[in-house]
N, C-alpha and C positions, 0 to 999 in steps of 0.2 A: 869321288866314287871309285870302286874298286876297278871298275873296269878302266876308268881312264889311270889312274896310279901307274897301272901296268904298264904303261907305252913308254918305250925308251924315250929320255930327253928329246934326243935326233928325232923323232920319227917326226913325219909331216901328221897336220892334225887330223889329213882326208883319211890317214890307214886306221882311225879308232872307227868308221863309221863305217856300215856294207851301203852301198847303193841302193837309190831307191828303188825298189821292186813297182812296179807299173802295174800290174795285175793285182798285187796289194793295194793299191792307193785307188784302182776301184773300187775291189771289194769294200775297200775302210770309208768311200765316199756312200757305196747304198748301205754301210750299216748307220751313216752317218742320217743318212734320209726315214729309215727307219724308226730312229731317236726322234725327229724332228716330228713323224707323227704322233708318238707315243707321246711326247709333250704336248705336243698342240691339242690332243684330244681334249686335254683335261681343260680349257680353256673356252672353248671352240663348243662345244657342249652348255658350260656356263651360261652363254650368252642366249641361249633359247630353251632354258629349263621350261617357260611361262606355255610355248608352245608345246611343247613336249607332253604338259602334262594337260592342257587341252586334247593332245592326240591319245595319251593314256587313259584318260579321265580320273587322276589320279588326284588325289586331295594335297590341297597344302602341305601337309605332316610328313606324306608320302612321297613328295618329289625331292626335297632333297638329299635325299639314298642316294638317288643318280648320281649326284656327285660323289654325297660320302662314302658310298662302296666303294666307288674308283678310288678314293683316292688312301681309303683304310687298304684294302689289299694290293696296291703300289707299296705302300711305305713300309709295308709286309716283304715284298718283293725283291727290293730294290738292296737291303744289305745280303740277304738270301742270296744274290746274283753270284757273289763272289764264290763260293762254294761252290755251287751248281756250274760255273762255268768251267772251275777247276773237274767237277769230276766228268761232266761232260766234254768240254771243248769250249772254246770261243763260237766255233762251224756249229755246232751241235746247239749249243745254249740259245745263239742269236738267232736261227732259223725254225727252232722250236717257236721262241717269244715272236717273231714275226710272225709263224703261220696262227699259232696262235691267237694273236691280237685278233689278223686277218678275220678269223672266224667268228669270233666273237662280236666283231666290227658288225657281221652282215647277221649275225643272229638278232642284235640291237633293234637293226634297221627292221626285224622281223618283229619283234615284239608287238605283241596286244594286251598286254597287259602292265602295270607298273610292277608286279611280283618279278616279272620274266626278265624284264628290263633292268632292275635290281641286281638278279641272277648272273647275268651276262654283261652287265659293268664290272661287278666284281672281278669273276673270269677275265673280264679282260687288262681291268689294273694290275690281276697278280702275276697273270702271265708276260703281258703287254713291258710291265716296270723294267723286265730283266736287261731291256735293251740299253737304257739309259747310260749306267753304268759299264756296260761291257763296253759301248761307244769309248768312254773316258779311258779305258785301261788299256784298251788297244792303244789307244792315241799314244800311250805315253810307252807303250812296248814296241810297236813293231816300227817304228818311225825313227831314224838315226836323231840328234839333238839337232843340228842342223836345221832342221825343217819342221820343228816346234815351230818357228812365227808363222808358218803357213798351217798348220796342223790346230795349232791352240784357238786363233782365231776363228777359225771353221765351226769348231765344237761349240767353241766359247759363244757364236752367235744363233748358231741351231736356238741352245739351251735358254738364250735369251730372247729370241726372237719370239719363236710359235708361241708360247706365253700371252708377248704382246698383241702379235695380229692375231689370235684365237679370236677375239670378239668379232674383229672387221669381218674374217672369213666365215666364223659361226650366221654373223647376221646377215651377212649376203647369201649363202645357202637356203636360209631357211624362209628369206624373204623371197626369194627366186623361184624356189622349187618347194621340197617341205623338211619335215624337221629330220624326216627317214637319211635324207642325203648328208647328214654329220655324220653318220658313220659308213653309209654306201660309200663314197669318198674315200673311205679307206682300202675297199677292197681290191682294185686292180692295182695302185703302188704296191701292200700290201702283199700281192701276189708276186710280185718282180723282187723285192726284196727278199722275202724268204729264197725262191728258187737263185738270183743272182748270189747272196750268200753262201748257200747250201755250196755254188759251183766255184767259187771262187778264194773265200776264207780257208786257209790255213795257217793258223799260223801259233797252234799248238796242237799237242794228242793230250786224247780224254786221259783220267786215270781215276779207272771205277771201282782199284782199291778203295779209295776212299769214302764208297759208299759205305762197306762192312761200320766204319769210327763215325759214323754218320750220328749225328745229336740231338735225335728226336726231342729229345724234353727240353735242348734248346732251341728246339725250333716254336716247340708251343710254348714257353716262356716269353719267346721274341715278338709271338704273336699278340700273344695278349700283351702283351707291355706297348707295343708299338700301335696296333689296330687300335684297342682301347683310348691309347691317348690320343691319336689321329679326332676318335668320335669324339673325346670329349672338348676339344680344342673347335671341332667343326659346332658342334651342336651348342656346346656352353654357354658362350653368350646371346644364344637366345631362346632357352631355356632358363635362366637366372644362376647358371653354374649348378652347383651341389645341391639349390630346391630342388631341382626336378631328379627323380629318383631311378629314369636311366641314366643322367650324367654321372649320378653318383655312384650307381651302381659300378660301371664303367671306373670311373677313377677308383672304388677301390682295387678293383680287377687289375689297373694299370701299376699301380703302387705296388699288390702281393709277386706281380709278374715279372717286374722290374728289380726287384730284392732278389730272388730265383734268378731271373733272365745273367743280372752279374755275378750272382756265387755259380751259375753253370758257367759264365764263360773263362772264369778264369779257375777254375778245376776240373774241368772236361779234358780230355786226352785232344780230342780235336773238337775244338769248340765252333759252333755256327757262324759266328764271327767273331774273329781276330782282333783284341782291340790294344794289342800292341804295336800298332801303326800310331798308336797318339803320341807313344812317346819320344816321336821324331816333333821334333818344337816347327819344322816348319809343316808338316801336315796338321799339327794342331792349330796353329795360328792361320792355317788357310781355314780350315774349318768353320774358328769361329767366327772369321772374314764372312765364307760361305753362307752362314747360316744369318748374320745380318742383312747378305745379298739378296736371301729369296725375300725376307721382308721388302726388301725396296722392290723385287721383284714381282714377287705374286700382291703383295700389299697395293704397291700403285696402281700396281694392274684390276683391283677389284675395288678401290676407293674413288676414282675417278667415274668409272661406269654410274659405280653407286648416285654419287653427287647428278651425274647427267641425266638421271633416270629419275630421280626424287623431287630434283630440285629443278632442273630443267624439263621432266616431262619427257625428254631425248627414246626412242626407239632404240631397238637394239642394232640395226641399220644405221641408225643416226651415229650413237654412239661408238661403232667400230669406226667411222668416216671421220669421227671427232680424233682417236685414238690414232690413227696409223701413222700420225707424225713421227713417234717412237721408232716405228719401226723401222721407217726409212732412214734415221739418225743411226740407227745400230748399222745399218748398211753401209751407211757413208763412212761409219769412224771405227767398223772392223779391220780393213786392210791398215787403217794409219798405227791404228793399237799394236794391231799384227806386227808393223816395225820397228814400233817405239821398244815394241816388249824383248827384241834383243838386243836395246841400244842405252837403256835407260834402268833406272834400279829399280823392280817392280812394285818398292812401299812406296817409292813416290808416284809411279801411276795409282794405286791403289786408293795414296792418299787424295790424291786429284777427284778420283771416280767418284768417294765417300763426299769431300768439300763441295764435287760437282752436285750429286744429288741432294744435300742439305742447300742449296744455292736454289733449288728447284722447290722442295719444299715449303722453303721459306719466303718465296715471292707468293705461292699458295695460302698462305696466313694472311693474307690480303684480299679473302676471298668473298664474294657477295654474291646474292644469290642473281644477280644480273650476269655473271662470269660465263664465258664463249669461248667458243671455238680460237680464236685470237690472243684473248686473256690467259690461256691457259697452252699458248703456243711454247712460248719460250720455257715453262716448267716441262713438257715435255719434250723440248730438244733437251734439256740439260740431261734429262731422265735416259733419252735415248742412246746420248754421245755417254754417260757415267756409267750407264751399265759395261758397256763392253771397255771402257778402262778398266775397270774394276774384275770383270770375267776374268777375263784373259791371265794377267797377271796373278786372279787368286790359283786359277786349274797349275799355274807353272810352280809356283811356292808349294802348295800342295802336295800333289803329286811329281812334279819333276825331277825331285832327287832321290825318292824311293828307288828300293829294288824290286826288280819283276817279278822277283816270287811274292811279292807282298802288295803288286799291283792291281791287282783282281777285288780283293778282299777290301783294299782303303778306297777305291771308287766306288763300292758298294756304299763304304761309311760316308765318304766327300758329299757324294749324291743326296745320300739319307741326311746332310746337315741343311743343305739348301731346300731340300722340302718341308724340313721340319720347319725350320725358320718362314718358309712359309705360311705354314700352319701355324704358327704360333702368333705370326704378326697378324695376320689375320681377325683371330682369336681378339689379339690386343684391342686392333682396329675398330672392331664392333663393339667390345667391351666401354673403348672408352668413348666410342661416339654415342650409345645409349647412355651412360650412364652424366655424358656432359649434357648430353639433348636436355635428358628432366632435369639437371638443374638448371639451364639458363629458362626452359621455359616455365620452370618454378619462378626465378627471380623476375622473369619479364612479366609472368601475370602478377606478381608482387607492385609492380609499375604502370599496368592497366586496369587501374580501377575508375571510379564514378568521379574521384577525385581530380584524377588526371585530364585536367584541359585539353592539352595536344591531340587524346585518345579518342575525348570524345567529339573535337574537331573532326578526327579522321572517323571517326562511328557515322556521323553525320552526313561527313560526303559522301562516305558510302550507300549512306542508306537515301541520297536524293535520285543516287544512279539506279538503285530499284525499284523507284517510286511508281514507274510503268504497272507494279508486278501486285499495286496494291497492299493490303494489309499482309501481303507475305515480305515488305518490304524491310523491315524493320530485323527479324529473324533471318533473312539472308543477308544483311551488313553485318549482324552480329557473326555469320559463318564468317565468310568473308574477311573478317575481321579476326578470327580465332584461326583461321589458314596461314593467312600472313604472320599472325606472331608464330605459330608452329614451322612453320619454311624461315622464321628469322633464326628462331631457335636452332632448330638443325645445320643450317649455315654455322652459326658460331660453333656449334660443335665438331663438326669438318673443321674450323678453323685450328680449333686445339689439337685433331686427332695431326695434322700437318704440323702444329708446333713439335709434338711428341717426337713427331720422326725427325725435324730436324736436328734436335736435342740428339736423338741416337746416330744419327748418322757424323754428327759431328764430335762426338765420343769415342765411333770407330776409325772415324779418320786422326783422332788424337792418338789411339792405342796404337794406329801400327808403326808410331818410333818406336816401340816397346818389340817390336820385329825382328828377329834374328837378320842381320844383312843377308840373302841366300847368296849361295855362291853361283856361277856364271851360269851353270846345272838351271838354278832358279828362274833365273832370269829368263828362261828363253833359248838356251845353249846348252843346257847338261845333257850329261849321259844317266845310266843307271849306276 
């Protein structure tokens, strides 16, 4: 790095670094609290759409906007951030996106209608995302290298956490009190973090030149490229992809926008986003780190609910109570990651993280539809302790060695790969659990026919246990009977969508020998 080059041989290594400023490391801790609600919304919300749209009375078709707004005008937001902070401020950008959330937060909780409620998700993903990412850039600006193991970790478990406990938290609100209180919740933090930031951050000046070079046409370029694909990833698989003629609409929206979106960024005078922060190898290889991370990230986190709610019947109560093992695991193996990560070369934490969660996975391919709270322990300790190997050491590679002026800009991009990968796996997740469902429960009714002894041994019993119910005895074995191979079915297909991911996770942990070794910078220790 340039800045360390400079230091005479002699010098001690304390005179590259300023002390830590104390008034800083609050400010950096409520922008830190900040991020942690603006992730967990997106989560935390999930877990009682069902209520939600009881309180609405909104129809099926209609309730999942709630999420997909949020999370089209986040992914909208969030590479956007680096610009906006540059011509605003750090002070300026993260107290807007706080108070703003804040507001939107309590307009939600206002709603009576599913329009209104639509309206004011969005508002609050577009405004709300900017925080995310400013979070990341500070980390990596205002903090000497030194005090990365304490810094990285922090972020690194924020980011991974509220994801996780989203459900637990979502479902004990909502069971407590009512569904109004997932976003009331937001607003007196909400309120403390805007005004403690506004009094506390500085630690850049705005420069509102930059408005005049400002790049509208790549702003609505990025939008449609980016919103677009968000919807089609959300919606696709269960709409049947390109049959249904908003998805397709949408994808081609995303395709003409994305053509545009890169011939503006790279012939614009000052383009919306900078995407020559990729041609640093190790911000690209965190990247594409990153962007398999949110699949084990937001993927586990929405496959596992799935399975306990289908197959087990589980509440959403139930199911946060089943889930919070995770989180507690992120707890316990933050601080150890924290000092592995400037002790140790961070592809081989990484590679651990990746081996860890395929290890997790793959005891999951063993799954039946009897599987518990017990059964499913130890896949999520691996899940809990792998993510934050895995965090930590990606945010260092990533961003650790850049420079400041290009720090802003690539945490908008960093951010935007782990949610995309989100979205994507997601996308995959549903994709290939419909699509294995009908075949296994093709091949299984291929196997219970009139022929099959076993079948109609078990038709049989069934039907001596309804005998009570009379001549309706006969027609509910046969349900009975067509339930259970539909829950065997679907089990098998969880099973495959759990091969899949071990498949990928253990291809990511093969590629990162393919990893530039990062220099001490990387690790845990660099400068800019």
């Amino acid at each position: 790095m340039a800045a360390t080059a400079a230091i005479p041989a002699g010098a001690p290594a304390r005179a590259a670094e300023p002390p830590l400023d104390r008034r800083r490391m609050v400010a950096f801790l409520c922008m830190v609290f900040g991020m942690f609600m603006a992730i967990l919304d997106i989560q935390i919300v999930s877990a009682s759409l069902n209520e939600i749209q009881a309180g609405l009375s909104a129809s099926g078709d209609e309730i999942p906007w709630v999420q997909t707004s949020y999370l089209v005008a986040e992914v909208i937001s969030i590479p956007l951030s680096g610009t906006l902070s540059r011509v605003l401020s750090t002070r300026w950008m993260f107290a807007i996106s706080a108070g703003g959330f804040t507001a939107m937060s309590l307009m939600c909780a206002t709603s009576s209608s599913i329009g209104e409620m639509i309206v004011w998700r969005a508002a609050q993903g577009f405004i709300g995302g900017g925080m995310i990412p400013t979070v990341f850039a500070a980390a990596f600006t205002i903090f000497p290298p030194s005090k990365r193991t304490i810094v990285s970790p922090m972020i690194g478990l924020v980011a991974t956490l509220a994801p996780t406990i989203g459900p637990t938290v979502g479902g004990y609100l909502t069971d407590l009190m009512s569904w109004h209180w997932l976003f009331l919740i937001n607003v007196v933090p909400g309120i403390f973090v805007t005004v403690s930031t506004w009094i506390l951050v500085d630690f850049d000046e705005p420069n509102y030149g930059l408005i005049k070079s400002f790049d509208w046409a790549g702003l609505a370029f990025m939008a449609g490229f980016l919103g677009c694909l968000e919807y089609v990833l959300e919606e696709g698989p269960n709409h049947d992809w390109l049959q249904d003629e908003a998805v397709f609409t949408c994808a081609v929206i995303c395709g003409t926008s994305a053509l545009l979106f890169f011939w503006r960024v790279f012939t614009a005078k000052q383009p919306i986003v900078d995407l020559r922060a990729f041609s640093d190898r190790n911000f690209a290889s965190g990247c594409v780190a990153s962007f398999v991370l949110g699949i084990g990230l937001y993927g586990l986190t929405y496959i596992y609910p799935v399975y306990l709610a289908r197959v087990r019947g589980y509440s959403a109560l139930m199911i946060g109570e089943t889930m919070f093992v995770s989180g507690l695991c992120m707890f316990a193996t933050a601080p150890i990651a924290g000092r592995l990560s400037g002790k140790v070369d961070p592809r081989l934490m990484m590679g651990l993280g990746f081996v860890g969660f395929a290890c997790g996975t793959w005891i999951v391919t063993g799954l039946t539809k009897d599987w518990d709270f017990y059964e499913l322990l130890l896949p999520q300790i691996l899940r809990g302790c792998s993510l934050m190997l895995c965090m930590i050491p990606i945010n260092n590679i990533a961003l650790g060695t850049l420079p400041p002026a290009r720090m802003k800009n690539a945490s908008g991009l960093f951010n935007l790969t782990r949610n995309l990968g989100g979205a994507v796996g997601l996308a995959l997740i549903n994709t290939i659990l419909n699509d294995r469902w009908d075949l296994h429960l093709t091949r299984l009714h291929e196997r219970f026919t009139w022929a099959n002894t076993a079948a109609l041994e078990r038709l049989d019993t069934l039907q001596r246990g309804f005998d009570s119910y009379g001549s309706a005895a006969p027609g509910m074995a046969l349900q009975a009977m067509t339930n259970t191979v539909r829950i065997q079915g679907l089990v098998m297909a969880f099973e495959d969508v759990f091969l899949a991911l071990t498949a990928l996770f253990l291809a990511i942990a093969c590629a990162v020998l393919l990893i530039r070794r990062p220099n001490a910078a990387a690790g845990g220790g660099g400068g800019h």
